[in-house]
C-alpha positions as CSV (number, residue, x, y, z in Angstrom):
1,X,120.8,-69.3,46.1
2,X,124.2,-68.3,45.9
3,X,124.7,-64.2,44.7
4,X,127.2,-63.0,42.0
5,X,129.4,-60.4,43.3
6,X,130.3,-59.4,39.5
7,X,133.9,-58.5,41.2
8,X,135.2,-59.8,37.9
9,X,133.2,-58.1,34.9
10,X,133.8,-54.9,37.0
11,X,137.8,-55.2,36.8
12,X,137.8,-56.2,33.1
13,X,134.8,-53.2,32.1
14,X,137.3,-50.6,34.4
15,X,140.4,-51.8,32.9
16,X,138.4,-51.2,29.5
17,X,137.4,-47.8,30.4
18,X,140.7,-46.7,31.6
19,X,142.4,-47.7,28.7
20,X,140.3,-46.4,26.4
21,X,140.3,-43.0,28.2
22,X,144.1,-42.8,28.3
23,X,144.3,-43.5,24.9
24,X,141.4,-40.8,24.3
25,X,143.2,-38.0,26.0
26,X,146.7,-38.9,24.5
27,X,145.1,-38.8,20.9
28,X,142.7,-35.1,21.6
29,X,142.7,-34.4,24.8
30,X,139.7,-31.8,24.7
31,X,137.2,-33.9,23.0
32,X,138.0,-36.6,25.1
33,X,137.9,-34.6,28.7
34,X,134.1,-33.4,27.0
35,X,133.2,-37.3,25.8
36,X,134.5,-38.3,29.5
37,X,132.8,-35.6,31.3
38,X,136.2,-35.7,33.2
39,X,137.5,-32.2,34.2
40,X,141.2,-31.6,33.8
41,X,142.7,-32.4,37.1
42,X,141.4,-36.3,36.4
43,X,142.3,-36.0,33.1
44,X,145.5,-35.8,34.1
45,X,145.8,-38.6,36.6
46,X,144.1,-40.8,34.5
47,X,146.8,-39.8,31.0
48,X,149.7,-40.0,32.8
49,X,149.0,-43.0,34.7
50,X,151.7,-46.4,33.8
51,X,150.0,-49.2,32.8
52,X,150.6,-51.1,36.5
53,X,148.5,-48.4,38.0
54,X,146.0,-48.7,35.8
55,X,145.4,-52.4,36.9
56,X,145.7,-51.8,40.6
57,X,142.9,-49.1,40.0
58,X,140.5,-51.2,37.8
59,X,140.6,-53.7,40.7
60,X,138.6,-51.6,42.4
61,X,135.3,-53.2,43.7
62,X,132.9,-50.2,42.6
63,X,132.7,-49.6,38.9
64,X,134.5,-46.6,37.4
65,X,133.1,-45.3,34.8
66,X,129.6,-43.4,35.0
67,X,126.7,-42.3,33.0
68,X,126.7,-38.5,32.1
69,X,123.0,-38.5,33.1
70,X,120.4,-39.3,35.4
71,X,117.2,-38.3,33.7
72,X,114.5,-40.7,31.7
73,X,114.5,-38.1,28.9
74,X,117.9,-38.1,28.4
75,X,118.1,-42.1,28.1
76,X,114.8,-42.3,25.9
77,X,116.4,-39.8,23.3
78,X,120.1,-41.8,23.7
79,X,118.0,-44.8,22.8
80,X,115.7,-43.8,19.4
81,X,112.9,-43.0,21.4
82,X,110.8,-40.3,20.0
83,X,109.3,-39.7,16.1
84,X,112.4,-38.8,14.2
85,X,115.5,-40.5,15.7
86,X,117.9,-38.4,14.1
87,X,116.6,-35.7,15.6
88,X,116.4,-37.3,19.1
89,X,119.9,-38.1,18.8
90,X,120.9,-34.5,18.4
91,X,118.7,-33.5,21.0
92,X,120.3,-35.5,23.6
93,X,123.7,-34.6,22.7
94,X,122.8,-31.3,23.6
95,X,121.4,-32.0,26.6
96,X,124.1,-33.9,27.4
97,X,127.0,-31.2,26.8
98,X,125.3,-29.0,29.1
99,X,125.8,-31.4,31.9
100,X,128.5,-29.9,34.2
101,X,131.7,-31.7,34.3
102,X,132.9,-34.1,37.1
103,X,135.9,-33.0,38.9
């Protein structure tokens, strides 16, 4: 059985994520750095990057962007789990903004 090395979806979801976190931090730089959980030293390789670097870095061959969190609790409340969802959603954002941020 031949194995999927996914090389493909990687570039495109990277290219994605570096787009869309460029545009972020030209647009609000602070709430983006905090949706990111970027520090400011990547925030500003990543906002003043030109477009051809961009590409050359999605290309990578691990993916680039990363989950805030590594904790069942934290994913059960991000998806609805729990008796009032409204709640758990609040709950988890919370948790979440008292993650440290990655520099």
């Amino acid at each position: 059985m031949k194995r999927r090395d996914f090389q493909e979806e990687i570039r495109d979801l990277n290219l994605a994520y570096l787009m869309l976190a460029q545009q972020m931090l030209r647009d609000d730089r602070e709430t983006a750095m905090f949706r990111l959980g970027i520090g400011d030293a990547v925030a500003d390789l990543i906002s003043g990057m030109s477009s051809t670097r961009l590409v050359k870095m999605a290309n990578s061959q691990m993916m680039l962007p990363s989950f805030r969190f590594d904790d069942a609790l934290l994913v059960g409340l991000l998806s609805g789990e729990g008796r009032d969802p409204a709640s758990a959603s609040m709950h988890a954002a919370i948790i979440a903004a008292s993650k440290p941020i990655k520099e």
